[in-house]
C-alpha atoms as one frame of an Amber mdcrd trajectory, in Angstrom:
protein
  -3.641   3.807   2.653   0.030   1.754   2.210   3.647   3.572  -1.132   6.743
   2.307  -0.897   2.469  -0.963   0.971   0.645   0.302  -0.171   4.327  -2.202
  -2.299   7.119  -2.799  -4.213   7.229  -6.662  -3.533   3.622  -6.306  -3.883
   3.664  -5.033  -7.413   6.147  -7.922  -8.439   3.868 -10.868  -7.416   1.249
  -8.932  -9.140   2.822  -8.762 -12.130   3.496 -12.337 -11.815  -0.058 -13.176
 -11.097  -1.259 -10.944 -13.766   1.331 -12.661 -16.750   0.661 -15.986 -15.388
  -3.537 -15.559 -15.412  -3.386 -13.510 -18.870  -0.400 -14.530 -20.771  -1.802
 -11.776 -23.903  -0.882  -9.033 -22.135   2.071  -7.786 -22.097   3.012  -5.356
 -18.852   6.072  -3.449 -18.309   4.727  -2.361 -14.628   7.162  -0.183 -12.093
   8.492  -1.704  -9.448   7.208   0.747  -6.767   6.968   0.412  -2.978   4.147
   1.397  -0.945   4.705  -0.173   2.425   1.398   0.322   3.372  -0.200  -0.913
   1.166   0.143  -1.079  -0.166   1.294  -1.635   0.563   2.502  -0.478  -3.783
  -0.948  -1.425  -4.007  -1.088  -2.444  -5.970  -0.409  -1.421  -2.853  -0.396
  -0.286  -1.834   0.526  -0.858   2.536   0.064   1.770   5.483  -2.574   2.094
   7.897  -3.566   5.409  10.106  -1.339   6.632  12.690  -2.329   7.996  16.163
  -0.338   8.832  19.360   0.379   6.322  21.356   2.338   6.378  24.682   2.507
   2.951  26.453   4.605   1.965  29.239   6.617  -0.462  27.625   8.114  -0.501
  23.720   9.371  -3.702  22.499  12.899  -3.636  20.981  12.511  -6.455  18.825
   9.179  -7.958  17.283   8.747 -11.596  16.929   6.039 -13.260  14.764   5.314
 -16.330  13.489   3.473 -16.252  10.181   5.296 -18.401   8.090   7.557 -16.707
   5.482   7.424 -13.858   2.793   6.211 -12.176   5.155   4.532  -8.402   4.862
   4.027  -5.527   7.194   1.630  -2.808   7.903   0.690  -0.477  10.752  -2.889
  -0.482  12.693  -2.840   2.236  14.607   0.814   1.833  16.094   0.851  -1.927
  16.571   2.431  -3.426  13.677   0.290  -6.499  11.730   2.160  -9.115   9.912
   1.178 -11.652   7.131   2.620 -14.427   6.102   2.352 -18.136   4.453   0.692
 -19.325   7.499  -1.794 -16.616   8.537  -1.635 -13.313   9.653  -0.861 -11.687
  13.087  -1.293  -8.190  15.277   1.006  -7.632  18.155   1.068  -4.702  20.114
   3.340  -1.926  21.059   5.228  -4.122  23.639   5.539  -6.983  21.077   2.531
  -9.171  22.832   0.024 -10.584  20.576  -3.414  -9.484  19.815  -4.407 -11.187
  17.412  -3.338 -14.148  15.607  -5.602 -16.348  12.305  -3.924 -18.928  11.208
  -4.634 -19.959   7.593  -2.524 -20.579   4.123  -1.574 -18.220   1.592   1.435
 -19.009  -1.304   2.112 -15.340  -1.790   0.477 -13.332   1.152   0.007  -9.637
   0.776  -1.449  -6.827   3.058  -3.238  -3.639   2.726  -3.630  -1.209   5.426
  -6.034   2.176   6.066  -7.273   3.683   9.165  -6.880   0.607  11.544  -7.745
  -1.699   9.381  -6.171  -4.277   7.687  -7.336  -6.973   4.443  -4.737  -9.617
   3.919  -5.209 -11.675   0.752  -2.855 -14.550  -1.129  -2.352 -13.513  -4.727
  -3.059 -15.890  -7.380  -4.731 -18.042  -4.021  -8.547 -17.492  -2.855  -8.257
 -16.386   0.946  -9.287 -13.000   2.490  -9.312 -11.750   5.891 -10.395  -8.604
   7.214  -9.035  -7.386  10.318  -8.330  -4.840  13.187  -6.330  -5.152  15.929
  -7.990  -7.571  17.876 -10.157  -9.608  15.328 -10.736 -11.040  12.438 -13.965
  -8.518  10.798 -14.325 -10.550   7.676 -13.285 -14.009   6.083 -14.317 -14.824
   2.330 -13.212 -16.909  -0.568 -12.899 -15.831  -3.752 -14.331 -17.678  -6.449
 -11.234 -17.163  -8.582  -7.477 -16.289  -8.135  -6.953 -12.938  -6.606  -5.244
 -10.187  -8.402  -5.469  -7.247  -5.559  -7.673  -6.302  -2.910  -8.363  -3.082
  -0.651 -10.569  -2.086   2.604 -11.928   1.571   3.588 -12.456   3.299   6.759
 -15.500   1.755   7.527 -14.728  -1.721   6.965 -16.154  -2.811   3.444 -13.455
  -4.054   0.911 -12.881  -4.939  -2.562 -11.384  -7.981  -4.239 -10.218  -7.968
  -7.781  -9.805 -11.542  -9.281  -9.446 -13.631 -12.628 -12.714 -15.862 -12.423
 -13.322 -17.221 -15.679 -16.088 -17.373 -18.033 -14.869 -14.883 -20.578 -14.076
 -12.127 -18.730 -11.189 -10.321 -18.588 -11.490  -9.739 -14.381 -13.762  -8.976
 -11.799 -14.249  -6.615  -9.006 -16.513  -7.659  -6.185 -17.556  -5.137  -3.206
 -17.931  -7.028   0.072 -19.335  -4.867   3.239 -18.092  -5.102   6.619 -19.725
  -8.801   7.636 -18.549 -10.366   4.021 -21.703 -10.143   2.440 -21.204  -9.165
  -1.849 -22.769  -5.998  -2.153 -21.629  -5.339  -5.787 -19.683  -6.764  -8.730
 -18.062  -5.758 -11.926 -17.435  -8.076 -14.250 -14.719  -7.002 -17.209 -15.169
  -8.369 -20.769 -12.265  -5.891 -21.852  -9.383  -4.730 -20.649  -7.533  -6.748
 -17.266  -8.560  -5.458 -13.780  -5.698  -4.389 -11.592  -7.033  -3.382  -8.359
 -10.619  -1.583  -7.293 -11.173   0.956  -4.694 -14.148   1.843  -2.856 -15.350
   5.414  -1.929 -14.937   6.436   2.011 -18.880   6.678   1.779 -19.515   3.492
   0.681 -21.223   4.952  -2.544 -18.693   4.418  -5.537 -16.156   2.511  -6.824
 -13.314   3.136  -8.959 -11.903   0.012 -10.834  -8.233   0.448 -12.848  -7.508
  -1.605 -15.565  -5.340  -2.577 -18.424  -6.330  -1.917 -22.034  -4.173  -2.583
 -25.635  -3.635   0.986 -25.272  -2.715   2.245 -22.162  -5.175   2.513 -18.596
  -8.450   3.296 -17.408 -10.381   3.964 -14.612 -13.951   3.860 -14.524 -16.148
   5.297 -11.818 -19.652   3.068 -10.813 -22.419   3.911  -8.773 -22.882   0.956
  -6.519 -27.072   2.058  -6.538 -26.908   1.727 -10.118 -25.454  -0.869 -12.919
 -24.391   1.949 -15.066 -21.201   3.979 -14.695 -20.502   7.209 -13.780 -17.517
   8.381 -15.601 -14.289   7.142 -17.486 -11.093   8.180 -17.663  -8.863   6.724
 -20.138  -4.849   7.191 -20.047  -3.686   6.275 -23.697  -0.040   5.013 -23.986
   0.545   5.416 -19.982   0.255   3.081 -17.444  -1.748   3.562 -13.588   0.431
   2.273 -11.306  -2.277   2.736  -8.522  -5.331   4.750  -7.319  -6.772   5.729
  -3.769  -9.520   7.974  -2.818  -8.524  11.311  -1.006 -11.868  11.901   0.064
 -16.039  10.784  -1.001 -15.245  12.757  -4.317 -11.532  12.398  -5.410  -9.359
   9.778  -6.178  -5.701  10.190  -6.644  -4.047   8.732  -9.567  -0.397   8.056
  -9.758   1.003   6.947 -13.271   4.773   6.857 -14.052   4.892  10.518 -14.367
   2.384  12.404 -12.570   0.313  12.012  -9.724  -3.362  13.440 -10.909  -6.639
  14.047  -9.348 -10.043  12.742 -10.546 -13.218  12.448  -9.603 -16.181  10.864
 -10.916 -17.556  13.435 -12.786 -14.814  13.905 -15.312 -12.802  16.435 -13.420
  -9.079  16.505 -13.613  -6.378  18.216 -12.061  -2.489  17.093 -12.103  -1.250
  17.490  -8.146   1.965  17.244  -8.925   4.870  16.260 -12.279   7.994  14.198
 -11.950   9.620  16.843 -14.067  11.826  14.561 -16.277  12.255  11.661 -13.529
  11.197   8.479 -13.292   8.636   6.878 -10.185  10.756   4.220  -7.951   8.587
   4.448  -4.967   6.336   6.178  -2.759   4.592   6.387   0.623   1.204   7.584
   1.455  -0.254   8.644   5.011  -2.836  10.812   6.133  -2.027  14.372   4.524
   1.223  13.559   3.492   2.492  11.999   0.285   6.628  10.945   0.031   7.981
  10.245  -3.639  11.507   8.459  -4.486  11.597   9.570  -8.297  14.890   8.636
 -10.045  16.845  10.333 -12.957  16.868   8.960 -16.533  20.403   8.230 -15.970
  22.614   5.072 -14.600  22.663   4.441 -10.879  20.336   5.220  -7.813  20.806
   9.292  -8.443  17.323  10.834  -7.934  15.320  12.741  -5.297  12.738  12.392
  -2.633  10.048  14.789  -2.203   7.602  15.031  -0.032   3.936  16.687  -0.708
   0.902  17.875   1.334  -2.267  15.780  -0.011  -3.096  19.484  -1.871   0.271
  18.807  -4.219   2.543  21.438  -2.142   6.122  20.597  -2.372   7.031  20.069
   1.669  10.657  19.449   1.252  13.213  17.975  -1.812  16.479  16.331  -1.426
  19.023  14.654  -3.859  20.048  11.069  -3.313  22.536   8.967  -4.498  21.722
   5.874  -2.673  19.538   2.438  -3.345  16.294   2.782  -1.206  14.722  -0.358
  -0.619  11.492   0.767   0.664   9.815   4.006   2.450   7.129   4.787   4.990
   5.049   7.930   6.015   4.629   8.678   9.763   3.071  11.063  12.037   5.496
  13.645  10.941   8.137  12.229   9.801   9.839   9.726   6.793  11.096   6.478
   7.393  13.986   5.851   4.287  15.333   2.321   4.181  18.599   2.284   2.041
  20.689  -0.364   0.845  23.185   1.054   3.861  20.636   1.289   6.779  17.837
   3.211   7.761  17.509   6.896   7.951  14.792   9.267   9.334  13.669  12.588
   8.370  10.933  15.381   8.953   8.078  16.456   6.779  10.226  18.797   4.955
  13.347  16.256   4.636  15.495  17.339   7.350  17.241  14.121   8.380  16.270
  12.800  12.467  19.050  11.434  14.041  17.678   7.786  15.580  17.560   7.596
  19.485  20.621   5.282  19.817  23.392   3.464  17.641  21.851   0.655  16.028
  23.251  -2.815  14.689  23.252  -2.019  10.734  19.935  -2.948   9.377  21.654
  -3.949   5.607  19.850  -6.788   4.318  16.608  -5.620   5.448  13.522  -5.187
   2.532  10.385  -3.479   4.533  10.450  -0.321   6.985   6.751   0.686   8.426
   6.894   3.933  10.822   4.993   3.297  13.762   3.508   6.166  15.791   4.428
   4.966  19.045   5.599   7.926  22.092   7.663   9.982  20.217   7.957   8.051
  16.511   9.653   4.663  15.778   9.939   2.366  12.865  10.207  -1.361  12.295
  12.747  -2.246  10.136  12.245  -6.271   8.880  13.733  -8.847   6.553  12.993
 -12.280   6.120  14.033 -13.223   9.845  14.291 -10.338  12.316  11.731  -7.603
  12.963  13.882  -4.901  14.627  12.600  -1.129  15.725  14.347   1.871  15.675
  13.350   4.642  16.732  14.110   8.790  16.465  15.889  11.040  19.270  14.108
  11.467  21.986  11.639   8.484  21.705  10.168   6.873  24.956  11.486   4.077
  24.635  12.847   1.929  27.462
């Protein structure tokens, strides 16, 4: 679902959010992206790619959703949320959808053409596709993170009070609460429900490190805990009905809710800056223990083979996963590259996109990406692109 969003703007408001609602805690989280979800989830910040050839490609995007505004892909038409609402427009840059409502510090999380937009530390929540609003609840408490599945039921994880330490609540597709956990130890970070609707995996803080623990939404017990002392869980995701991939600051590991573990794959004496996860394919900006921006990106098949590895010396602001390729936005402009790293050039000489902060790749004819900052929405796209 969104890592580069997951993402990494995402993981600094929830930090905030998380230090401001439980000032005893003391986090020293990673500024990761995810964008989509995303998109770091905590989020976390991409939603499912498919081809899509229409006659007509916008060059420039143009919404109006307020500011600090986020981005995520639904299926090739990029979604947008902002201090005013949120916002769907499609792959020639007319609207879809537009719900107009208030957030202080909106953020989005995307899977499988489906978006949840939620204001940290705020109450609102809106589910959403590309042409309507699904869901729309209030939370009874300020929201820490929240997350949606393929078929439409979400989670939200917020600080409501009376004792507890966090909640997670399961909402299906209409809104209704299916399910709720309710934390007297140990502050919730984000929640994510199974593909199958059948289990959810909650991540939390303790005095000692992380956890995850696995529930049976037929049952109030749970199924299985996995405790991480002295590292921190920077974010989890189900691969599948079983699985759930767990990425800490030095690993990315696979668990599942009967205590099995694998590691997928090791950052081998680096450090996590960001990553990006879509369908099969997983992209990781690890950096070295050293001064600077010198580091690597790798990318991974979902079963932890190493697809391609380059060195980098350059600041990357954020990263997205396509179908096929890598969208890298540096501190210099935006560069794209295949599965295995081989850089793409882009279809035509671009005005420099410096000053940008989000990329999404969007699946549109033959690849593009939208590159935005806080007022411009721009897309680029790779050689040999239909574009007009």
């Amino acid at each position: 679902m969104t890592g580069d969003d997951k993402s990494k703007r995402k993981l600094r408001r929830l930090i905030g959010i998380v230090f401001s609602l439980a000032s005893l805690v003391v986090l020293t989280y990673i500024a990761i992206a995810l964008i989509s979800g995303r998109g770091l989830k905590l989020s976390r910040l991409t939603g499912a790619f498919s081809s899509r050839e229409p006659a007509e490609l916008a060059e420039e995007y143009f919404f109006d959703v307020g500011r600090d505004r986020v981005f995520a892909n639904l299926e090739g038409r990029p979604a947008a949320a902002g201090t005013l609402g949120v916002q769907v427009l499609d792959a020639a840059g007319e609207e879809t959808l537009k719900d107009p409502f208030r957030m202080a510090t909106p953020a989005l999380y995307a899977r499988d053409g489906l978006a949840i937009a939620f204001d940290i530390g705020g109450t609102a929540v809106r589910v959403f596709n590309n042409e309507e609003i699904l869901a729309s609840v209030e939370a009874a408490g300020p929201i820490i993170s929240a997350s949606v599945n393929r078929n439409g039921w979400f989670c939200v994880c917020a600080q409501e009070g009376g004792g507890y330490k966090g909640t997670a609540t399961v909402y299906n597709g209409s809104g209704s609460k299916e399910y709720r956990v309710s934390l007297a130890s140990g502050y919730v970070l984000s929640a994510e429900l199974s593909p199958d609707n059948r289990n959810l995996a909650v991540l939390n803080l303790t005095v000692g490190g992380s956890r995850v623990t696995f529930y049976d939404l037929s049952s109030d017990s749970t199924d299985n805990v996995y405790e991480l002392p002295g590292r921190l869980i920077v974010d989890i995701r189900y691969l599948n009905s079983n699985e759930l991939l767990v990425i800490t600051d030095g690993a990315m590991t696979v668990i599942d809710r009967h205590g099995s573990v694998r590691e997928l794959f090791s950052f081998s004496g680096g450090r996590l800056r960001g990553y990006a996860i879509e369908g099969e394919y997983i992209a990781l900006h690890l950096l070295d223990y050293g001064v600077g921006y010198h580091g690597r990106l790798a990318t991974l098949a979902q079963n932890g083979e190493l697809l391609g590895e380059i060195v980098t010396n350059r600041d990357i602001v954020s990263m997205s996963v396509g179908a096929g390729f890598v969208a890298v936005l540096r501190g210099d402009g935006l560069v794209f590259y295949d599965i295995t790293l081989g850089e793409i050039p882009p279809a035509e000489d671009r005005a420099p996109t410096v000053g940008a902060t989000q990329v999404v790749a969007l699946s549109v004819g033959d690849g593009a990406a939208i590159v935005a900052g806080d007022h411009s929405a721009t897309v680029i796209r790779l050689t040999g692109g239909s574009g007009p």
